[in-house]
N, C-alpha and C positions, 0 to 999 in steps of 0.2 A: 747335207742340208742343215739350216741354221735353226737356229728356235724359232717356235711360232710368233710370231709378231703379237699377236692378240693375248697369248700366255705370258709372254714379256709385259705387255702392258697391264695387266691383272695384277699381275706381282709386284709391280711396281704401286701401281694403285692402292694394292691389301697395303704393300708396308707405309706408305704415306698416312693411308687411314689409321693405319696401326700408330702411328708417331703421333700424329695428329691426340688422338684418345688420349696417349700417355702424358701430352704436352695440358691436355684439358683436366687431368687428372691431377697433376702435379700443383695446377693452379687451384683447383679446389681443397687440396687437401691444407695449403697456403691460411686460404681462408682470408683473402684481402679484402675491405669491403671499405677502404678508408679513400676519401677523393685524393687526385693525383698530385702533384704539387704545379706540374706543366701542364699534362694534357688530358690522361684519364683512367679508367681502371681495364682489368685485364679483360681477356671479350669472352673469359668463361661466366663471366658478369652480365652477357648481353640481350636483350630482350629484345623480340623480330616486330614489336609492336610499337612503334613511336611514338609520339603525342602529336607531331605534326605530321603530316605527306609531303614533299616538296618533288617538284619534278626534277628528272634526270635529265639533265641537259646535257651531258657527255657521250662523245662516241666511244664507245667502246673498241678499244685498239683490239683486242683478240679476234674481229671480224679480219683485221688486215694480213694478219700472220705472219709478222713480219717482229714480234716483239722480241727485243732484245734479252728480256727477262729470263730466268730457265725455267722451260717449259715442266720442272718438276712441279710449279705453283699450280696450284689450280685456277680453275677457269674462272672463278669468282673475283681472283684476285687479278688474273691476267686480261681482263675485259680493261682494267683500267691502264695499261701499260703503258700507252701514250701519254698519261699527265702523270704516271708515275714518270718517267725519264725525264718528260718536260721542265717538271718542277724540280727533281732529283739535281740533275745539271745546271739551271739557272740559281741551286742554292748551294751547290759545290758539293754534293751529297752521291754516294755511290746511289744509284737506282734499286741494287738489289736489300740496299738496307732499306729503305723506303717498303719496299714490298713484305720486309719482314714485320716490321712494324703493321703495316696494313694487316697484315695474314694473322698474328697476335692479338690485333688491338677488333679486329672486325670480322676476321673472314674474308672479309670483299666485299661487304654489305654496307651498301652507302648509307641505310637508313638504320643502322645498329645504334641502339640507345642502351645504354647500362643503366644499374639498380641507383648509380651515382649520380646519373645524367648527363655522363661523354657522351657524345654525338659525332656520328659518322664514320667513314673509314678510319679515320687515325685517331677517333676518341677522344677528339678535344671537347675540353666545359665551357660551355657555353654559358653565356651572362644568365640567360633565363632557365625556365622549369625547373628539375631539382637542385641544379648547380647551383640557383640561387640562393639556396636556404643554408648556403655556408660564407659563416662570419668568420671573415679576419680581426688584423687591429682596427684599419682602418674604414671597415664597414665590409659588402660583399665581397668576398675575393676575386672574383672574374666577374666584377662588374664590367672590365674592359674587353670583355671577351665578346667573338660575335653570337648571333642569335641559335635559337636550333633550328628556323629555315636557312638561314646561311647556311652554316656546318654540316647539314643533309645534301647540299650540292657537292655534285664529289672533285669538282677540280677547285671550288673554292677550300674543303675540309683539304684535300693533299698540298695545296699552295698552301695554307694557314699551318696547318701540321709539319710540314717540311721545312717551313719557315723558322717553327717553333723550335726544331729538329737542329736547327743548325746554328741557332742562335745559342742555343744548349751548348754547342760541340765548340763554338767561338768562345765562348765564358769562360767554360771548364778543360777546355785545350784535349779531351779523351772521349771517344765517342761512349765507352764504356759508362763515363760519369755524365756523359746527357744525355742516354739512355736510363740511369735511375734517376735522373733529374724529371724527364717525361715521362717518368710513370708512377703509378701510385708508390706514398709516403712511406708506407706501412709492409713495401716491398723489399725495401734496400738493394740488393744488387741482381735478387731474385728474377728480377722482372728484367733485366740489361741482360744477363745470364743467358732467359730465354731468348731475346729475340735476337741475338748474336748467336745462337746456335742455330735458331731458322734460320739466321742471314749465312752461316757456314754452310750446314747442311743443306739448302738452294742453290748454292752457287755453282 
């Protein structure tokens, strides 16, 4: 007789929680707290309380069960599977990196806001709220960026974020180097390090 199915999944569970803590750990002890130079800060930064609400207009791919993703993500993040692939593919981007990033920068929480003012799954800053009050040379620095109701939509924050993702990887020619290009300044390789280990460790 094989293992119990239910104990196999426990244990799988305990160690993910377990990875999970040490990953949230590792970023605190870091101590990042500086805005990002692409998209935004890490999501042990993140606060469950937003300044806006915007409604969730996406379906949730994890009701279809059919998501490509590995099912070691959690459910948080595999609710979005459908516009992670969607987006992932029309920007020439592995899907499972997408999900790493997500899983790092949010959780799966569409409406995750940092102490910075990234917005959304994938933590991009936003023209407005706190992202405002940072000056470049030539005046706001994401003046050009969209709103924090935009970027609380979550197939607009994964199109714009995967966008951003890949424009990263065409520049710098190494996903490595537009991965610390999309995350916080103050990170260096710290922050690519992580989410290329989620993106290992998931696959």
């Amino acid at each position: 007789m094989g293992p119990d199915p239910k104990l196999v999944s426990m244990v799988i569970k305990s160690a993910l929680a377990a990875s999970l803590v040490l990953t949230g750990l590792c970023l605190l002890l870091t101590g990042a707290t500086s805005p990002a130079a692409g998209a935004a800060d890490p999501s042990a930064d993140i606060s469950i309380n937003p300044p806006e609400e915007a409604p969730i207009d996406a379906d949730p791919a994890g009701e279809q069960g059919d998501c490509p993703l590995s099912s070691a993500y959690p459910e948080k993040v595999q609710q979005w599977c459908e516009l992670i692939v969607e987006f992932a593919a029309a920007h020439e981007l592995p899907a499972e990196l997408i999900a790493a990033v997500i899983l790092q920068e949010s959780g799966g929480n569409a409406l995750a806001y940092s102490s910075s003012g990234a917005v959304g799954l994938m933590q991009v800053m936003p023209r407005d709220g706190l992202a405002a009050q940072f000056q470049c040379v030539n005046g706001p620095c994401f003046a050009s960026r969209p709103t924090i109701t935009e970027l609380q939509d979550p197939a607009y924050n994964i199109e714009y974020g995967t966008r951003m993702l890949a424009g990263l990887v065409s520049r710098t020619g190494e996903v490595r180097e537009a991965l610390k290009a999309y995350g916080p300044m103050d990170r260096g390789y710290s922050y690519a390090d992580t989410v290329l280990a989620i993106y290992e460790n998931y696959r």
